[in-house]
N, C-alpha and C positions, 0 to 999 in steps of 0.2 A: 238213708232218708226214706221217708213213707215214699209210696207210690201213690200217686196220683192222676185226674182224666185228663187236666188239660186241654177238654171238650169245649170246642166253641159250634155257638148252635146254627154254625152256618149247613147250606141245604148238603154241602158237599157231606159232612158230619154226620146229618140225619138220613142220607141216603146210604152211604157206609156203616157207619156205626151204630143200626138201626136200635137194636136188640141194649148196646152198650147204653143206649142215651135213655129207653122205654127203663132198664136197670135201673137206674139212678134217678132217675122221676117219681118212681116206686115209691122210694126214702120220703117224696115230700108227700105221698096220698092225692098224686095229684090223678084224677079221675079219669080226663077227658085227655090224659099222654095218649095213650095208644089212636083214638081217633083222629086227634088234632096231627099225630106225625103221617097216619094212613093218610090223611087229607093234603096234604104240605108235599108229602112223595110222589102222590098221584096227579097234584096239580104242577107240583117240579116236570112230571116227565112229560104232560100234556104240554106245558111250557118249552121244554127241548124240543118235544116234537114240529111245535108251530115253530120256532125257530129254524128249523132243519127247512121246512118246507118252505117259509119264505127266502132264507138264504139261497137255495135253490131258483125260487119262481124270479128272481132277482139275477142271476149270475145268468138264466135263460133272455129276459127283458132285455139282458145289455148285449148278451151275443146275439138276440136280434135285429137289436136295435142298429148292430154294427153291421147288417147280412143288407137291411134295407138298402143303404149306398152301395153296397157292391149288386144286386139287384137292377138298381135305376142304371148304373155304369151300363150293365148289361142287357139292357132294354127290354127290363121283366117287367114292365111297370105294374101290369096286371098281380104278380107274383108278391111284387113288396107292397101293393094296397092290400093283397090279402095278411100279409102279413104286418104292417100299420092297426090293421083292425084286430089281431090276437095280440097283438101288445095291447091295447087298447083296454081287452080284456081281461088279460095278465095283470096290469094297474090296478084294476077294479078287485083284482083277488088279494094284491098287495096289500090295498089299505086296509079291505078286511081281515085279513089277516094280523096286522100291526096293530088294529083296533085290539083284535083276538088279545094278542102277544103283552099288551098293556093290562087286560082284562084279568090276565094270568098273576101277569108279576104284581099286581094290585093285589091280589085276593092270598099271594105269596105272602108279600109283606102283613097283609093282615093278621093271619096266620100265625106266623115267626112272631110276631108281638104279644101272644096268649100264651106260648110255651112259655114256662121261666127257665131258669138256669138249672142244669145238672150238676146237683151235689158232686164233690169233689169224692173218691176213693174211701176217706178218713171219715165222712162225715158220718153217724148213725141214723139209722133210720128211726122213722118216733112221729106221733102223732101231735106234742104236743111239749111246753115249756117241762112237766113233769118225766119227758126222756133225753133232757137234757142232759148232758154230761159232765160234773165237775173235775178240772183237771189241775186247780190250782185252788190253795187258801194261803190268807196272810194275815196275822192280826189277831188281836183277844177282843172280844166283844165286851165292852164297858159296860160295869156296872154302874147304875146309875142309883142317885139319891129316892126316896120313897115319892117323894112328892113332883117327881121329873116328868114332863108334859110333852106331848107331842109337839112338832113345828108350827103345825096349824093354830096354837094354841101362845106356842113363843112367840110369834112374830106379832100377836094383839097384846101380848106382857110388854114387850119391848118397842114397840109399835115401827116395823124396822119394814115390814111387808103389810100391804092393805086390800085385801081383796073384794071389800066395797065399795070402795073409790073404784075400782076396775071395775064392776058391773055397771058402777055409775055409769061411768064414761065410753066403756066399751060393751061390755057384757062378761057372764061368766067365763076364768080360765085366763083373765088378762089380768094379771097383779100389778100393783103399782108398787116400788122399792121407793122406799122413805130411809135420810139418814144413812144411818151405819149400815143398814139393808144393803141402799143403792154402792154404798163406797166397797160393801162386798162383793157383789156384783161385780164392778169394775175392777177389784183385785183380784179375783179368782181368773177375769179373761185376762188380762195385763200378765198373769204367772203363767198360765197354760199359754200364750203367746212368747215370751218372753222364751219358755222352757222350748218351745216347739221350734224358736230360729239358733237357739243351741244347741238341739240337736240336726240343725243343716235344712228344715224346710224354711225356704222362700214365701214370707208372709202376701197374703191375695185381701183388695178389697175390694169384693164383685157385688154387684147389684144382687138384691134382695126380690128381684122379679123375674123370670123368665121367660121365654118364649115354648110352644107347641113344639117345637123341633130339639129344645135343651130337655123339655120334659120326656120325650122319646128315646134320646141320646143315650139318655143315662135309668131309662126303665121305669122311671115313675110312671109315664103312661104309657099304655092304658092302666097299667093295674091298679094306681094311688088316686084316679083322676077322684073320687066322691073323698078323698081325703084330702087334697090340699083346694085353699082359698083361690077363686079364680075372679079376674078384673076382666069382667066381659066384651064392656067399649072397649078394650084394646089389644084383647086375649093375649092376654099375660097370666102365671102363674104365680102366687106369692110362695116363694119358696121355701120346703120342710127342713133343709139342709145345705149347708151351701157346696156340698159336696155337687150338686148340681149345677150349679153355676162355673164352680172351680174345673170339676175334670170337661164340662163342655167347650172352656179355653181352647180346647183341644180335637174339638170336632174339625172333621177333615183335615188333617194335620198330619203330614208327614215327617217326623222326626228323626236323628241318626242315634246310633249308638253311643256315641259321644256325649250326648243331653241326656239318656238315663242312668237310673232312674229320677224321674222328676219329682219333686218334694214339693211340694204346696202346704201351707194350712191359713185358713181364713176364720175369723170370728165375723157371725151373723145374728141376726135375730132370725127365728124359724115359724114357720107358723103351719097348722096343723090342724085339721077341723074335725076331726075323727071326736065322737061324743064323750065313748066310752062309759061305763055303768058308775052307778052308784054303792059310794060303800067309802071306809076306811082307807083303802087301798089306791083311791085315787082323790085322797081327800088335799088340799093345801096343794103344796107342789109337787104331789105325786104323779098330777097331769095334766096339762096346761095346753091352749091353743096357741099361745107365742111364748116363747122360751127364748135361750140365751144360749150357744153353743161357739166349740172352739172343735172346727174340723181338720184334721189331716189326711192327706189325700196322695196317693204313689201309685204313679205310672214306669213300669219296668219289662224288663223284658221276662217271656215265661218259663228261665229257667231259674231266674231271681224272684221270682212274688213270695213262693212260700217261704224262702230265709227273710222275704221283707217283712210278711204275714207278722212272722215272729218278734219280729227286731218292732215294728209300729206297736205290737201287743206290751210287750215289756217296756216301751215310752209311756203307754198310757198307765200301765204298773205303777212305775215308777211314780207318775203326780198322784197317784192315791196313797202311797204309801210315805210320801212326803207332805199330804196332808193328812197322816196319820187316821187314816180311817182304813179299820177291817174290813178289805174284799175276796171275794170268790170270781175267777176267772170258769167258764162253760165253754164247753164245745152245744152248740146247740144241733139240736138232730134235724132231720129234714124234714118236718113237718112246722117248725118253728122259723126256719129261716126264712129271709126279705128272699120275694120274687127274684132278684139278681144276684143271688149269692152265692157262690159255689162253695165257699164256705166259712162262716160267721165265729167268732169269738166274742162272749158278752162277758161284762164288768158288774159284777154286782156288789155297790158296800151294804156292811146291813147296819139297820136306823135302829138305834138301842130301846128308842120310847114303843119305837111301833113295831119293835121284834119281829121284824122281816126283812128279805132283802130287797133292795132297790137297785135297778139295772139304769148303767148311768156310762153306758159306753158299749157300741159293736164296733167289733175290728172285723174289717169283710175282705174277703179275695175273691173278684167278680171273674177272675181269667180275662176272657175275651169274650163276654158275655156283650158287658158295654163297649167296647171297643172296637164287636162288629155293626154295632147301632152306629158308632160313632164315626167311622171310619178311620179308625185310631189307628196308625201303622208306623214302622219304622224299618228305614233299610240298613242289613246286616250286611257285615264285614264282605260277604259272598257277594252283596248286591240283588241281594232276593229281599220283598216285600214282606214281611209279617205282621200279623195283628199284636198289639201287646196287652198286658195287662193291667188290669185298674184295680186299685185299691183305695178306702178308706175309714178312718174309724172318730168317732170321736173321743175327743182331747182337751176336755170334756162336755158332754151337757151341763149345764147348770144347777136347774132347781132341785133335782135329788141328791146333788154332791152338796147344798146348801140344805136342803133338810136333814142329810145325815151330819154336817156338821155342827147344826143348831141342838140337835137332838143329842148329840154324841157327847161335848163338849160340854155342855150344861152343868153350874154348880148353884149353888143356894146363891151366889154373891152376883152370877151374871154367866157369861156364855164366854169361853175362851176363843181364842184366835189363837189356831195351831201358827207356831213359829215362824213356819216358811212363809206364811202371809204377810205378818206383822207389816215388815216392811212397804207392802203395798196398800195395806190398811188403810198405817200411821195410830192403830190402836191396837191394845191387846187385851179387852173386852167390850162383850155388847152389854151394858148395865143400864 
């Protein structure tokens, strides 16, 4: 098996591992590593240090505290006022000091929430989608009929998707599913659920909002805060993923080994505000502000993730290749990957009309990235505490798995229903 860091970004890590963790930062081009950990080590030791001094000025308060009565016994009265008065003083250094102390570990956690995660061993370094990695293909790319139309284009043929009723009522990026549209919809999550509780995860159905402490948790904030919808009267999140909801289940949670690895997968609606540009490329539902997703999500211990890593990668294989659509599996490099990744697997099928690929699935391995946010632990067989590992990928998103199969499928007579649908259908054309 590869070797790998198994680095989690606690302070213990970054004052050890200095050199190993600035290494692997490198991969993502992140600018302000070297600072940001000088800052973090230097504020860690300032932090030891006032700890040191107060645990001291403290353990002195109480053996004076104890010398006063034996003092009075002995009729020092004079002796224990003068010493009444240097506790007195002593108090006064305490609280400034615990002020200090808070000061510190305030400006710590700050900190620690800017670093992202260190790339895993395997992952490449790369600035950007184009040093990504392909390490899988599957699939013949369909040729299609002369007169075959992009999705943006089938769903007004077919009138199946409306994305002027959605500006109507909402604004751009919010589609409304008409017909056979919406019953697709509904069968594509009904099958990726369905698939996901045989193969052993545990179906979740978490709220679609969450709190400032679930968005921390799990690493969306700070880094995604101008990207996701926020409900101010109540500061709530509306959430991108419900991978945030699901592994937050699990903040402050002490678990045995007996309960892993935990299997989860949830269907949400997601929503997302991120603009994105204009062009071909994010045109119909190439990118959308609420979408339709089917999450899976695995908590294990860290000598199990990377065989999980794999094993979650090849489930979500598997419903692409059972909806018979051509994909390319990536390693992506470190310049591409989510803030929390230590390291990412994307799914790409490609859309036949608009002869490109479309990314419609990462499988991630966060280590103990989120799980020191989270206070994710579980006690081993030894009786020793450890952090574990979080995982999740989707199973699938929606709207690209729906425009490569509108587009892919496409005959003169109507739009096929691969097979393994039908049944959820109840049709086996869009005409």
């Amino acid at each position: 098996m590869a070797s790998y860091y198994y680095t989690m970004l606690t302070l213990q890590t970054l004052r050890e591992q200095t050199d190993l963790v600035l290494e692997g930062l490198k991969k993502r081009n992140f600018k302000d590593a070297e600072t940001l950990v000088q800052q973090i080590i230097e504020n860690d030791k300032l932090r030891r240090e006032t700890q040191t001094t107060l645990d001291t000025l403290k353990a002195k308060s109480n053996a004076d505290s104890k010398k006063i009565g034996e003092l009075m016994k002995a009729g020092k009265a004079d002796e224990a006022s003068s010493l009444r008065a240097a506790i007195a003083l002593d108090k006064d250094k305490v609280k400034s000091l615990e002020e200090s102390l808070t000061e510190f570990e305030r400006k710590q956690q700050e900190i620690l929430y800017k670093i992202p995660n260190v790339p895993a061993a395997i992952v490449p370094a790369g600035k950007s989608a184009e040093d990504n990695i392909t390490v899988h293909e599957y699939g013949q790319v369909p040729t299609l009929h002369t007169d075959a139309l992009p999705h943006w284009e089938l769903i007004k043929k077919y009138d199946i998707i409306d994305f002027e009723l959605g500006i109507k009522i909402a604004g751009a990026g919010f589609p409304v599913y008409k017909g056979k549209g919406a019953r697709l919809q509904r069968a594509l999550i009904n099958f990726f659920l369905n698939e996901a509780g045989q193969a052993g995860y545990k179906e979740i159905q978490p709220p679609i909002v969450v709190n400032e402490a679930s968005g921390y948790g799990t690493g969306q904030l700070p880094d995604k805060e101008g990207q996701m919808y926020f409900v101010n009267e109540d500061g709530l999140y509306l959430i991108p993923t419900a991978e945030v909801p699901i592994t937050n289940l699990y903040r402050d949670v002490i678990l045995t080994e007996d309960e892993l690895p935990v299997k989860n997968v949830g269907y949400t609606p997601c929503f997302r505000r991120e603009a994105g540009s204009w062009g071909a490329h994010v045109r119909g539902l190439n990118r959308l502000h609420q979408f339709d997703k089917v999450e899976i999500v695995q908590i294990s211990r860290p000598e199990d993730s990377y065989r999980i890593l794999d094993e979650m990668s090849l489930h979500v294989q598997s419903l692409l290749e059972k909806l018979e659509l051509p994909y390319r599996k990536l390693l992506l490099c470190g310049g591409d990957m989510g803030f929390n990744s230590a390291i990412t697997y994307d799914m790409e099928v490609f859309s036949a009309a608009q002869q490109r690929w479309l990314e419609v699935s990462s499988v991630s391995n966060f280590e103990t990235f989120q799980a020191n946010r989270l206070k994710l632990r579980y006690k081993n067989k030894d009786g020793k505490m450890q952090l574990l590992h979080t995982l999740n990928g989707s199973a699938l998103a929606l709207p690209r798995i729906v425009a490569a199969l509108l587009e892919n499928n496409q005959t003169k007579e109507g739009i096929k229903i691969p097979k393994v649908l039908v049944p959820y259908t109840g049709f086996e054309m869009i005409d």
